[in-house]
LUMVEXKOL-631459 format. One record per residue (C-alpha): residue in one letter; y, z, x. Coordinates in steps of 0.02 Angstrom, whole numbers, padded with zeros to 5 digits, always signed. Example, Ala and Ser with C-alpha at 12.3 -4.5 7.8 and 13.67 -1.06 7.14 Angstrom:
<recs>
A-00225+00390+00615 S-00053+00357+00684 
</recs>
This chain:
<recs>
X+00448+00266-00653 X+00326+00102-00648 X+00362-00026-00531 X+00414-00198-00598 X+00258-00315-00605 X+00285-00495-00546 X+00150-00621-00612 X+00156-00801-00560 X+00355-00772-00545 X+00390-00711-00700 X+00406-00530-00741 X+00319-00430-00865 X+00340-00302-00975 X+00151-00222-00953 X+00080-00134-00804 X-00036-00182-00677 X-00180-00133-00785 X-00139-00284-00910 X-00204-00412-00761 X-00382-00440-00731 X-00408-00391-00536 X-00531-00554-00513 X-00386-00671-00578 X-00313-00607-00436 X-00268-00730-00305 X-00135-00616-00207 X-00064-00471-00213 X+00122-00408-00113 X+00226-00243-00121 X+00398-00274-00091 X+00454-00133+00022 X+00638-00111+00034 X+00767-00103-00072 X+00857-00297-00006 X+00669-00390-00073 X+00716-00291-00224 X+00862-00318-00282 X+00850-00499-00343 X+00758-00438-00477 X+00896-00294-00503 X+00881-00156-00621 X+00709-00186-00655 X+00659-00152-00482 X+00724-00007-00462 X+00551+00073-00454 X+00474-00055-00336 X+00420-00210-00351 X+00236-00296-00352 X+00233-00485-00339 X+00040-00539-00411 X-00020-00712-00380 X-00165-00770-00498 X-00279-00909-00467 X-00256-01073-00508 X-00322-01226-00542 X-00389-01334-00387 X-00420-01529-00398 X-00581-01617-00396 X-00740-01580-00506 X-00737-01431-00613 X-00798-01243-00544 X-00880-01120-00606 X-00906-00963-00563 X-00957-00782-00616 X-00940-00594-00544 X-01008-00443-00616 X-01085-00271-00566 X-01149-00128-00620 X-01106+00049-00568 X-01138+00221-00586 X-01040+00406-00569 X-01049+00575-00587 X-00931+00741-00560 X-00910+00784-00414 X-00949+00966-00420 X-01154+00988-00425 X-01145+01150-00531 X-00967+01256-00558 X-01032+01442-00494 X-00945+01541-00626 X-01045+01436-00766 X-01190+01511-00765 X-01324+01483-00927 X-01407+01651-00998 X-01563+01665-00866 X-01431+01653-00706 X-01331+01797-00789 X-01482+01903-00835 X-01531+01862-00629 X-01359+01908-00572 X-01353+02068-00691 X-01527+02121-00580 X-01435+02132-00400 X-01316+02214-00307 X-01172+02106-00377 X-01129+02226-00513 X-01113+02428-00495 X-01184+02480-00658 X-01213+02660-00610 X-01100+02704-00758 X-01183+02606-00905 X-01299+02686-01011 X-01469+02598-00948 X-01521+02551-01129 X-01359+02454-01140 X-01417+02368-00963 X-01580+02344-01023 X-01521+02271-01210 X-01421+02152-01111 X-01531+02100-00982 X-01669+02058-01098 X-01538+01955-01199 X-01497+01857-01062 X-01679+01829-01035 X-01756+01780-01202 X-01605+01669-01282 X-01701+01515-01319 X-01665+01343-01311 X-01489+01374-01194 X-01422+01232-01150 X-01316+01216-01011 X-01094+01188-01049 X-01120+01082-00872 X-01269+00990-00919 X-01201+00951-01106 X-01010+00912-01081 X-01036+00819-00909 X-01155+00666-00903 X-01185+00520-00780 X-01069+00399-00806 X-01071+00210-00815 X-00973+00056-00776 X-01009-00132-00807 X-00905-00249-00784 X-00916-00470-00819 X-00800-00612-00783 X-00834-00795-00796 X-00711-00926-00735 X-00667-01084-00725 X-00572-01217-00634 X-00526-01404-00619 X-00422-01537-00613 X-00350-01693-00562 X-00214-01760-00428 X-00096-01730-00590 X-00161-01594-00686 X-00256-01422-00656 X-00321-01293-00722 X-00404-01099-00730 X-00468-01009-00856 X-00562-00836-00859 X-00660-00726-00990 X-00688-00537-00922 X-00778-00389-00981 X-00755-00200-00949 X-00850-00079-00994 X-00838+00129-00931 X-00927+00281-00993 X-00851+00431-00903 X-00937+00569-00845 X-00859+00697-00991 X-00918+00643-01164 X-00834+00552-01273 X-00729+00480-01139 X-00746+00292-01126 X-00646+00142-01097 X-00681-00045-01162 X-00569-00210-01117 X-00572-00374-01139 X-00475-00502-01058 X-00441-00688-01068 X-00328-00814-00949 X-00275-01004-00951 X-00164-01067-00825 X-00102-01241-00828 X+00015-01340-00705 X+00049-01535-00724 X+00142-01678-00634 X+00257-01785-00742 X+00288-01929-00636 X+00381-01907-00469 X+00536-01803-00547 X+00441-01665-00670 X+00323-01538-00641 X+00267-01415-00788 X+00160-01276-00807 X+00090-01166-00938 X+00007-00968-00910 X-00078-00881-01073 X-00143-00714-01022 X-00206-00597-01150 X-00319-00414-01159 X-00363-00280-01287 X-00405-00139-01221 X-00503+00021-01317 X-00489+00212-01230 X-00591+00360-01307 X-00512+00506-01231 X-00600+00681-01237 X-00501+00775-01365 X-00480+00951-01309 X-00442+01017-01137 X-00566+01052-01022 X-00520+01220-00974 X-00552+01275-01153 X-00707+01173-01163 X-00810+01247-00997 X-00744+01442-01040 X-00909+01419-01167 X-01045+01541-01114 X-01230+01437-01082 X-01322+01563-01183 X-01351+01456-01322 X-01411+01293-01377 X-01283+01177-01480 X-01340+01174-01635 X-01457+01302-01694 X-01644+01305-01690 X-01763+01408-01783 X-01801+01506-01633 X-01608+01536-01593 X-01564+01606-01772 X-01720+01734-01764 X-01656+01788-01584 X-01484+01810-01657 X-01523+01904-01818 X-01656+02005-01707 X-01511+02032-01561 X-01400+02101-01722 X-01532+02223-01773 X-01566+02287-01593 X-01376+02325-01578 X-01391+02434-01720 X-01510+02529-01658 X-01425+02571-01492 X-01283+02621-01626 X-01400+02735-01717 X-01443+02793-01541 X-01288+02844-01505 X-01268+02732-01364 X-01077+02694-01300 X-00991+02563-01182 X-00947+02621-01031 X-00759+02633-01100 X-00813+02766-01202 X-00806+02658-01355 X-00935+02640-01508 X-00924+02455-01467 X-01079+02430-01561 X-01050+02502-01743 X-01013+02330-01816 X-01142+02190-01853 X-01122+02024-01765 X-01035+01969-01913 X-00880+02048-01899 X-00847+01919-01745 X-00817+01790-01882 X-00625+01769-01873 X-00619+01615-02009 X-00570+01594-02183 X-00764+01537-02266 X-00752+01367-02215 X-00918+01391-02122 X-01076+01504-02137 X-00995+01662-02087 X-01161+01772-02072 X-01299+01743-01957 X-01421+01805-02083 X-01388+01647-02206 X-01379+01509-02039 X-01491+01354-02049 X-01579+01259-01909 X-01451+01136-01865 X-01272+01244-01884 X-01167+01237-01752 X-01183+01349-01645 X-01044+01498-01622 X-01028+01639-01467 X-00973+01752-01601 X-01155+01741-01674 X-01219+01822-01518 X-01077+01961-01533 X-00915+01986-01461 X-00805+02127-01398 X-00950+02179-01295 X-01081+02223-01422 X-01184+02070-01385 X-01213+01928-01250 X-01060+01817-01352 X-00912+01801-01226 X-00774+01763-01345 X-00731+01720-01511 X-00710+01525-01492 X-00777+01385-01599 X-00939+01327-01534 X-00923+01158-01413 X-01004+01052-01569 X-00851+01121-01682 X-00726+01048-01551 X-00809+00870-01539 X-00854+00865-01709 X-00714+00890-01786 X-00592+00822-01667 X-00545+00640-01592 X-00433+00550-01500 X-00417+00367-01439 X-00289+00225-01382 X-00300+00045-01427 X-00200-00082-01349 X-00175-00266-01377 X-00066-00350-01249 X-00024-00542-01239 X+00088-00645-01109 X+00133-00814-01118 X+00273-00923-01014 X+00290-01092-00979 X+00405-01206-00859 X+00489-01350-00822 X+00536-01406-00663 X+00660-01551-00595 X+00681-01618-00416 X+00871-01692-00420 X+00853-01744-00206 X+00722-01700-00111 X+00705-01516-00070 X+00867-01474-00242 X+00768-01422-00369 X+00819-01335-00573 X+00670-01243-00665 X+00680-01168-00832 X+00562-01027-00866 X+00532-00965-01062 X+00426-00831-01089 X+00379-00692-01201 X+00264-00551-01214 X+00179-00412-01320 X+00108-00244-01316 X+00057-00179-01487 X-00051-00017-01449 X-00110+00154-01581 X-00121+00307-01536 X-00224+00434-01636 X-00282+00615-01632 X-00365+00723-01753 X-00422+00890-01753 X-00493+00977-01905 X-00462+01142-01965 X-00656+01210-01905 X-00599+01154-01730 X-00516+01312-01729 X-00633+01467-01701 X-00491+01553-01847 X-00500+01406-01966 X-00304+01388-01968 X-00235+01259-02041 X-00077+01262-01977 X-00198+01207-01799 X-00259+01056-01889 X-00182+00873-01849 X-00198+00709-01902 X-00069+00593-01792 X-00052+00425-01782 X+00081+00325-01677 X+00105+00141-01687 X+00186+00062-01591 X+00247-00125-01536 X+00338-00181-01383 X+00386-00341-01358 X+00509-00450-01275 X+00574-00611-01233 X+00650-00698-01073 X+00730-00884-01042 X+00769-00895-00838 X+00850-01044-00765 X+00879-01069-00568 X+00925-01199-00450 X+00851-01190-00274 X+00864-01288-00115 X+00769-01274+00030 X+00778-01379+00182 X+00720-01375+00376 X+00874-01461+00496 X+00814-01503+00672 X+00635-01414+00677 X+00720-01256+00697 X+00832-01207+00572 X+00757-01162+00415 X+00877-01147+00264 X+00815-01075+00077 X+00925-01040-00059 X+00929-01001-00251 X+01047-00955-00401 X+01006-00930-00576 X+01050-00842-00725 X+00926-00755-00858 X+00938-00683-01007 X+00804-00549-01095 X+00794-00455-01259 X+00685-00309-01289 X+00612-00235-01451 X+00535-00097-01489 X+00463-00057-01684 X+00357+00094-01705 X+00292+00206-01822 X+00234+00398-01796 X+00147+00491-01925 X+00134+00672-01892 X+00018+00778-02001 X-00036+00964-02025 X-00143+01068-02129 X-00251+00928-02160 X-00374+00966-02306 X-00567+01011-02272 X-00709+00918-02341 X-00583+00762-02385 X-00566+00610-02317 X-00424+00574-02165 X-00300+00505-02268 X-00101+00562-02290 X-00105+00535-02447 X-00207+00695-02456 X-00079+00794-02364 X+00064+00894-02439 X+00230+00803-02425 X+00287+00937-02334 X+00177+00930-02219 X+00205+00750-02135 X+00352+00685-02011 X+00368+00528-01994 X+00478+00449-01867 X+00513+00255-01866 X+00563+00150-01711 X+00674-00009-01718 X+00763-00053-01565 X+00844-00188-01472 X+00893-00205-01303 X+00996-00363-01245 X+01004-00380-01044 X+01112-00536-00939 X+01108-00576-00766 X+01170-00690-00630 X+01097-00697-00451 X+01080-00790-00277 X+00998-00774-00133 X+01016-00884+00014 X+00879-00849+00164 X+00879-00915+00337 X+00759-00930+00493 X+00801-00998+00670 X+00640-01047+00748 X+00529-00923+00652 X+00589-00795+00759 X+00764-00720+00703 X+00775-00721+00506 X+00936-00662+00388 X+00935-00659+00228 X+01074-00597+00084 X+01063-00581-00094 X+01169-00530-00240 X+01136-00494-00418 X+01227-00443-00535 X+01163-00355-00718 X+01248-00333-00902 X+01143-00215-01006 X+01181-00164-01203 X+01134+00013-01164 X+01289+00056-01059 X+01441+00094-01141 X+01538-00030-01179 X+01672-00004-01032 X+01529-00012-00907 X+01378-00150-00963 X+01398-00253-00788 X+01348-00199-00626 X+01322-00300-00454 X+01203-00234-00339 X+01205-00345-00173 X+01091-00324-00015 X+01071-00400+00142 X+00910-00403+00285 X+00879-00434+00462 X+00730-00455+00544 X+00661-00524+00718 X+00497-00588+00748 X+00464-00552+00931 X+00278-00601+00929 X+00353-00785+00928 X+00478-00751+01093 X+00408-00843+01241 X+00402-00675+01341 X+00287-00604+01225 X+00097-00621+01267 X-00028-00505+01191 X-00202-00540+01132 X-00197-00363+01056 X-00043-00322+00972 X-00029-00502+00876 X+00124-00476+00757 X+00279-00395+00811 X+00424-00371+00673 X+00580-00294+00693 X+00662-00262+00522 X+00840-00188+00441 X+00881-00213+00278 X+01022-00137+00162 X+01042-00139-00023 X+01100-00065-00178 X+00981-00054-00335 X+01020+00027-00510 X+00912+00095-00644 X+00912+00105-00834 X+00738+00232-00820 X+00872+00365-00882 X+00927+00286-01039 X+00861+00270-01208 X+00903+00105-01317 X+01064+00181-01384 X+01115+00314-01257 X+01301+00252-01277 X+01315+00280-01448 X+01319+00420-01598 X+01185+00404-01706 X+01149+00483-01871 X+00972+00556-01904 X+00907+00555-02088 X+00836+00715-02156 X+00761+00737-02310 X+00832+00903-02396 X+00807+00974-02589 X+00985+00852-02636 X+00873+00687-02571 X+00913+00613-02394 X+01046+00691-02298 X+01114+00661-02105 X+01123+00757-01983 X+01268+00804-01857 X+01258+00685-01702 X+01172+00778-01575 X+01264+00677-01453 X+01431+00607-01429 X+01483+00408-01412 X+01520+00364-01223 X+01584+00198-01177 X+01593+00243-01008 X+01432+00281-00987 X+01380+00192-00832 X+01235+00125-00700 X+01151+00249-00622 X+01159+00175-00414 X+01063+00193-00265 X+01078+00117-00102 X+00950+00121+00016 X+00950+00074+00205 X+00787+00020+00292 X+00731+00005+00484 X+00569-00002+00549 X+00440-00121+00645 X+00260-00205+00572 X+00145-00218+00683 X-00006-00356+00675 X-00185-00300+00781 X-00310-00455+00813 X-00221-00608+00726 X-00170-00474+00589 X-00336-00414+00563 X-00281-00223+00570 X-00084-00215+00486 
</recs>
């Protein structure tokens, strides 16, 4: 569902997050489907045509933005996270009708609430003020014949969660030369890697934590605990009951362990610095403990997640004039997106220690591809009035894709993260090696009478190897009208500057829908007691499977305020 990204002309394979916004020169949305359906298939989803800056003649440039910035969440403090005091506060008004708890058990509770040392706050701990800083030096010079820009950029964004973060760093050359009177060539090197810590549990499990305790435990905490314990059983020797009628308080606070004795599962053997559980406050309403989760410091501890991504574009041109205004170019390009993903989560993540909960996954994965466009164009103004554009070209573009997932569970505790720890039976692994070989023709001729009535009509048509093979070619033509009546000499207006009225037709298809071999039956490998078996095709060869088609139909009028100040 991206949109296709236009750079300089030539279109890449990343997103719009691959170019550096201050290399930006210009920036268009092409709005219907006619402006998109020269670039068929691939603009199915919209197309964004990006100018970068280039080189300018004369001395060299230099020049350097940066800034510094700062955020936070947007909520002050979330009501129903309250820390141990606040409950012990709300406990003491009208909020609550405790006319049918045993007061001791009001009182026990209360006073809980009130004496927990060192809380600390779920708000105050996950959320922090984040940070953003951000650097880019360029460059720029050249000659009558030759010139050139080059940039260096630097990202750099703590989030307001923690251990959320994201790091890039970018790099661009761009390089366009005259070769005597006939040749013109250019060259355009853009490259990034870019580094993403992403927070690795969900953050509705992470703020249903209770504030009545600090993260890691303090001397002061474990005496309150072990003193809270011993305080519950004497409100059980009391014969004190919750106000279900239950003898909620006959077990010790250790019975809210739920693990397997990966951890200190007794509050009477904990040591200043354990993580700190809710379950070693109680649970099931014997205690101030509001569940039996993990502690917060179990989940980030023992848990992580993170993208990397290295992307790299390069294309170069060459460019003829056979007469004045007939001109061929030849475009080569490739580009690459090699990027990890990789999540963990240990077994003590899990407030049950299961290890069927654990992960270790790692995806890697490499995109790449490769494009060769040639096109002949001709443009040419007859009589001051007539203005006359045309173009026709054919491209050709291969896609691969080679990737690697490792999925792991039951990951041992207390070794090191390596599969070669895990059972056998225990990792999936799936590889990726794909291929995708597209073809195209297209044309476009575009004309203007005095800047004020404009036509233009295109037609494209697209062969792609993941069709069947009755139905790889499809032609998706298009056609616009459009009628500038800000240039009529009726119209006056010192106001209303720019006055466009537009119509435009055109057909589009997609290949969104389709995987690299859609079209064909493919065997899976399984490995079974008897070595490596295959499985039965879960889906059927199709030769006829064909383009998915849309045709759109646009009207509508842009209007221009103050010499197109307001749009």
């Amino acid at each position: 569902s991206s949109p296709l990204i236009v750079v300089d002309g030539y279109p890449i394979s990343g997103s719009l997050a691959t170019v550096n916004p201050n290399d930006i020169e210009s920036l268009e949305v092409l709005k219907d489907a006619a402006s998109a359906a020269i670039y068929g298939s691939r603009g199915a989803n919209g197309v964004i045509l990006v100018t970068t800056k280039q080189g300018q003649s004369g001395k060299a440039k230099f020049s350097y933005n940066g800034y510094i910035g700062t955020s936070s969440k947007y909520v002050k403090d979330i009501e129903m996270l309250k820390t141990a005091s606040e409950w012990a506060d709300e406990l003491q008004t009208d909020a609550y009708d405790l006319s049918e708890v045993d007061p001791r058990l009001v009182e026990y509770r209360i006073n809980a609430y009130k004496n927990a040392p060192d809380v600390v706050s779920m708000e105050d701990w996950l959320f922090r003020q984040g940070s953003t800083q951000s650097h880019d030096f360029s460059v720029t010079a050249g000659s009558d014949d030759v010139r050139m820009f080059a940039s260096l950029g630097y990202l750099n964004t703590e989030g307001v969660v923690r251990e959320q973060g994201f790091e890039r760093y970018n790099a661009r050359l761009n390089v366009d030369a005259k070769l005597g009177e006939k040749f013109k060539t250019g060259l355009s090197i853009n490259g990034n890697f870019s580094d993403q810590e992403i927070v690795p549990h969900d953050m509705r499990d992470l703020l249903r934590a209770y504030s009545i305790h600090p993260i890691y435990h303090t001397d002061a905490s474990i005496a309150f605990v072990q003193d809270l314990d011993m305080k519950r059983q004497a409100l059980h020797d009391a014969g004190v009951l919750t106000p279900d009628g239950n003898d909620r308080l006959a077990n010790s606070f250790d019975s809210g362990y739920r693990g397997g004795g990966l951890i200190n599962s007794s509050i009477y053997t904990l040591q200043p610095g354990d993580i700190a559980h809710e379950w070693h406050y109680g649970r099931n309403r014997d205690g101030i403990g509001g569940s039996g989760d993990a502690g917060p410091a179990a989940k980030f501890d023992n848990a992580r997640r993170f993208q990397k991504t290295y992307f790299a574009n390069t294309n170069a041109y060459l460019q003829y004039s056979i007469l004045p205004g007939l001109d061929i170019k030849t475009v080569l390009g490739a580009d690459l997106n090699d990027s990890r993903a990789y999540f963990y989560q240990g077994v003590t993540a899990d407030s049950r220690e299961r290890s069927n909960q654990s992960d270790l996954d790692q995806v890697d994965l490499k995109r790449s591809s490769v494009l060769s466009e040639t096109t002949l164009s001709y443009a040419k103004v007859i009589g001051g009035v007539h203005d006359l554009s045309a173009v026709a070209g054919i491209e050709f573009q291969n896609f691969y894709i080679k990737g690697t997932s490792i999925t792991g569970t039951n990951v041992p505790f207390g070794l090191p993260l390596n599969y070669s720890y895990l059972d056998p039976a225990d990792i999936s692994t799936n590889l990726r090696d794909e291929t995708v070989s597209r073809r195209s023709v297209f044309g476009r001729i575009n004309y203007a009478y005095d800047n004020r009535y404009l036509a233009s009509v295109s037609v494209r048509r697209d062969g792609d190897s993941r069709f069947g093979a009755n139905n790889r070619f499809e032609t998706f033509p298009a056609f616009s009208l459009g009628w500038n009546m800000h240039n009529e000499s009726f119209y006056n207006s010192e106001i209303i500057t720019d006055v466009k009225l537009r119509f435009s037709r055109g057909t589009l298809g997609t290949t969104s829908f389709l995987g690299s071999y859609s079209a064909l039956s493919l065997l899976q490998a399984q490995p079974t007691a008897f070595g490596t078996g295959f499985l039965i095709p879960s889906n059927i060869s199709n030769p006829d499977l064909t383009w998915q088609t849309n045709t759109e139909t646009n009207f509508g009028i842009n209007l221009g305020i103050l010499e197109n100040r307001f749009t």
